[in-house]
Each structure stands twice: as C-alpha cells, then as structure tokens.
Biotite code that builds the C-alpha atoms (Angstrom):
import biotite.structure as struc

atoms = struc.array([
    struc.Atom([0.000, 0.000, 0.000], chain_id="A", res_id=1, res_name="UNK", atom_name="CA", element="C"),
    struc.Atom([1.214, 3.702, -0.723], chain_id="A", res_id=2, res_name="UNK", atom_name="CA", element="C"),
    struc.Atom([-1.406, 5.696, -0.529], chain_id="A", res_id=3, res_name="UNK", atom_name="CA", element="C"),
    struc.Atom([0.506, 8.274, 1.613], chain_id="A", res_id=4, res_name="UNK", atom_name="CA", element="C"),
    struc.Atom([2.630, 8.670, -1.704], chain_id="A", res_id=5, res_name="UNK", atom_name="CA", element="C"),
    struc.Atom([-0.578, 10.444, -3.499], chain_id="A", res_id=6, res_name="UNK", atom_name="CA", element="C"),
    struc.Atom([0.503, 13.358, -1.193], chain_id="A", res_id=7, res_name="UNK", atom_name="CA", element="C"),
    struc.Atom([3.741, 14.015, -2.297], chain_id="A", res_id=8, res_name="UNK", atom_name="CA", element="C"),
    struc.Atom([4.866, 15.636, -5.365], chain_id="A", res_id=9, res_name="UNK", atom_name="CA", element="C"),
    struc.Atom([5.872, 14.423, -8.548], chain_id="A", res_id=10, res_name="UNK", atom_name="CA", element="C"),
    struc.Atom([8.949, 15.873, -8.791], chain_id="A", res_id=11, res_name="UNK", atom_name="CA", element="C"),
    struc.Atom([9.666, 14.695, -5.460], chain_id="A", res_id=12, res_name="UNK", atom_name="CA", element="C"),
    struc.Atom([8.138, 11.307, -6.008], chain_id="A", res_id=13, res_name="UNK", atom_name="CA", element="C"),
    struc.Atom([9.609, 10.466, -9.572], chain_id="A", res_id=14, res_name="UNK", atom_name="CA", element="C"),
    struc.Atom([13.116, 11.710, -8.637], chain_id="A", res_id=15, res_name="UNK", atom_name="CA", element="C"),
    struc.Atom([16.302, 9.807, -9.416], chain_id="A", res_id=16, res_name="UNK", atom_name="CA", element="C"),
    struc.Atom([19.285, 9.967, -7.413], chain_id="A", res_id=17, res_name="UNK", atom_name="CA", element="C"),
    struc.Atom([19.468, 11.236, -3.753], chain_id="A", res_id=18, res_name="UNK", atom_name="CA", element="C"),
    struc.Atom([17.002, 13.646, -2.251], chain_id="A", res_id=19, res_name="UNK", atom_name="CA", element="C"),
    struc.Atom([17.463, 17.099, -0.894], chain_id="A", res_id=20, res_name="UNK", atom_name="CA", element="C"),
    struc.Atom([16.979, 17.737, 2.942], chain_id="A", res_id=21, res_name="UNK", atom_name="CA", element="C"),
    struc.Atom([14.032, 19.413, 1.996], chain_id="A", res_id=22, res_name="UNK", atom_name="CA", element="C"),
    struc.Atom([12.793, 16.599, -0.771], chain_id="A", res_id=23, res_name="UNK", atom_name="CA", element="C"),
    struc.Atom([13.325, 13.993, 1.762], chain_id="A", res_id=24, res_name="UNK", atom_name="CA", element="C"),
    struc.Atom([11.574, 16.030, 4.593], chain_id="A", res_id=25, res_name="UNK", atom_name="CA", element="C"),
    struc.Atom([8.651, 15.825, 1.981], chain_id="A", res_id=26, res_name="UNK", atom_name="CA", element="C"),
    struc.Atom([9.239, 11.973, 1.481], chain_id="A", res_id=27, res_name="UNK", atom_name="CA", element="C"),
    struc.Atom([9.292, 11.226, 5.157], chain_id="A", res_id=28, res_name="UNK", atom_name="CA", element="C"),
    struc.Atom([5.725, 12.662, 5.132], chain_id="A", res_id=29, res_name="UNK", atom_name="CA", element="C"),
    struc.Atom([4.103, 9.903, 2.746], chain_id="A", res_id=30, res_name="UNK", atom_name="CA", element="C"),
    struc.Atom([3.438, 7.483, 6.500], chain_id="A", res_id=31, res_name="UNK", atom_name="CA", element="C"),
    struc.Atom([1.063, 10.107, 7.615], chain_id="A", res_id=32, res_name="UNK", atom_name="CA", element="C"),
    struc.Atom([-0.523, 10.984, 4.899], chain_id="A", res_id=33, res_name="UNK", atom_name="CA", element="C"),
    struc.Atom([-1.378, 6.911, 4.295], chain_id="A", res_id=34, res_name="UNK", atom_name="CA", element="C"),
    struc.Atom([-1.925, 7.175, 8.459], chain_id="A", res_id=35, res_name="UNK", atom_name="CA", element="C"),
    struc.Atom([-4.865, 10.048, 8.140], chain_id="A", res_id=36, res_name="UNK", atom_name="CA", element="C"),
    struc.Atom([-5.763, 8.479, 4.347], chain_id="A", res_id=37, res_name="UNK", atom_name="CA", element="C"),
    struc.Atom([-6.679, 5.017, 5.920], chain_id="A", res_id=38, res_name="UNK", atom_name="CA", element="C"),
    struc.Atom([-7.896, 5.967, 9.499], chain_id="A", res_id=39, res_name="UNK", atom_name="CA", element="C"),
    struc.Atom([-11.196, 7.342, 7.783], chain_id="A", res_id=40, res_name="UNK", atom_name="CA", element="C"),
    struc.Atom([-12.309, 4.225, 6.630], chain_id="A", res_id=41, res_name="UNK", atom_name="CA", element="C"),
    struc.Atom([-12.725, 2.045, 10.398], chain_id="A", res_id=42, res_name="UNK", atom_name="CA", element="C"),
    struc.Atom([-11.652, -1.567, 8.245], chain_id="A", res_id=43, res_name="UNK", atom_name="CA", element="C"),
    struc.Atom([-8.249, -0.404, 8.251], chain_id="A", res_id=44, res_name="UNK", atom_name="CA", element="C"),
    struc.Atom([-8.249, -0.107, 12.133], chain_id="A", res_id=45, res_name="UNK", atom_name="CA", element="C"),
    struc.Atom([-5.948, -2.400, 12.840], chain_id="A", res_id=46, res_name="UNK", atom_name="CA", element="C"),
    struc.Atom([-2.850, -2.140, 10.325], chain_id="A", res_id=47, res_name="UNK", atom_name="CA", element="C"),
    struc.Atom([-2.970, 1.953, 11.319], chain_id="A", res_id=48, res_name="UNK", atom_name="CA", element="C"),
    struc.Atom([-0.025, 1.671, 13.381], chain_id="A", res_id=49, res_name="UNK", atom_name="CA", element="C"),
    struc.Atom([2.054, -0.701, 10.720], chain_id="A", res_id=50, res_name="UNK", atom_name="CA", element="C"),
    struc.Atom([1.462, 2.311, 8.318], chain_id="A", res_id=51, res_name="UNK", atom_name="CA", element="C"),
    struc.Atom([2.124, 4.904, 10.049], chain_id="A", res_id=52, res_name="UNK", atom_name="CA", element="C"),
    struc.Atom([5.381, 3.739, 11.375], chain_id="A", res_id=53, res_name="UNK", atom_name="CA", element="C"),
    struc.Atom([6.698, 1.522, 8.761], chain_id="A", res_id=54, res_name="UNK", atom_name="CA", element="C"),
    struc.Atom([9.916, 2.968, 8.006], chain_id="A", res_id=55, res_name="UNK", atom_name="CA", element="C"),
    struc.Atom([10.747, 3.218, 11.693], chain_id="A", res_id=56, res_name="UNK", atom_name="CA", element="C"),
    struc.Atom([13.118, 0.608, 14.022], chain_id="A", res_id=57, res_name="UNK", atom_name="CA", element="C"),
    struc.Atom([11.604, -1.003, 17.317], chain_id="A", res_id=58, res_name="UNK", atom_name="CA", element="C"),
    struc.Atom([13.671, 2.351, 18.718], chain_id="A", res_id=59, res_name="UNK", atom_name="CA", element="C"),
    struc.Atom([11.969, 4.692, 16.515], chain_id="A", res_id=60, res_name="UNK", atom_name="CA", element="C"),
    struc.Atom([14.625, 5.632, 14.516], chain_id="A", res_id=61, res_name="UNK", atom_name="CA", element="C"),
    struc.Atom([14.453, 5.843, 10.554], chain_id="A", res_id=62, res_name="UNK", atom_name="CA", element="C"),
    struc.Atom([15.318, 2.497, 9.050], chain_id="A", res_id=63, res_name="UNK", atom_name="CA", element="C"),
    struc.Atom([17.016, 4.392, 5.774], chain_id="A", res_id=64, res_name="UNK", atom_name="CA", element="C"),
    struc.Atom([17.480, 7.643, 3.990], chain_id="A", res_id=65, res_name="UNK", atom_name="CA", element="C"),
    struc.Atom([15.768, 7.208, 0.195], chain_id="A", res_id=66, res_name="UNK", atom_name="CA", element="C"),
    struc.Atom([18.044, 7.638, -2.197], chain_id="A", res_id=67, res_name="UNK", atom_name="CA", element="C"),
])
C-alpha cells in the first residue's frame, strides 16, 4: 500500500538519485498521509499503526534515507 505517496509531489516522487533535505523532509511525510488516508475508513483499524510507522526501528529511529 502507498497511498501516503498520493501526497507528495511528482517531482519529489519520480526523482532519481538522492534527495534534498528538503525533498526527503517531503518523502518522510508519505506514512502520515497513508496514516490520516486510511484511518477514515474504520476496516483499516488495525494495520494503522504498521502504516504509520513503517519505516521506523523497534527504537523509533528511521530504518534508511531514500536515495
């Protein structure tokens, strides 16, 4: 599922090679976009969390930097 990614721009989105600060501040956004996307329609109740936090370790930090 991406449908955080509808939120963020094409040029942003379609990009090749590494992101800006800015560009990936964007990216990072696409979790809680999905998060407030999904949490309208009650069937996705339980994965909520999964997408919100899925680029994130057991100690909250980022997994990886997009490149």
């Amino acid at each position: 599922m991406i449908f955080g990614k509808v939120g963020i721009p094409d040029s942003v989105l379609l990009k090749t090679g590494r992101f800006t600060d800015e560009e990936y501040e964007k990216m990072k956004e696409h979790t809680v976009i999905g998060y407030e996307i999904l949490k309208k329609a009650t069937v996705f109740n339980d994965i909520l969390n999964i997408v919100r936090s899925h680029h994130e370790r057991i100690d909250r930090k980022r997994i990886s930097r997009w490149s």
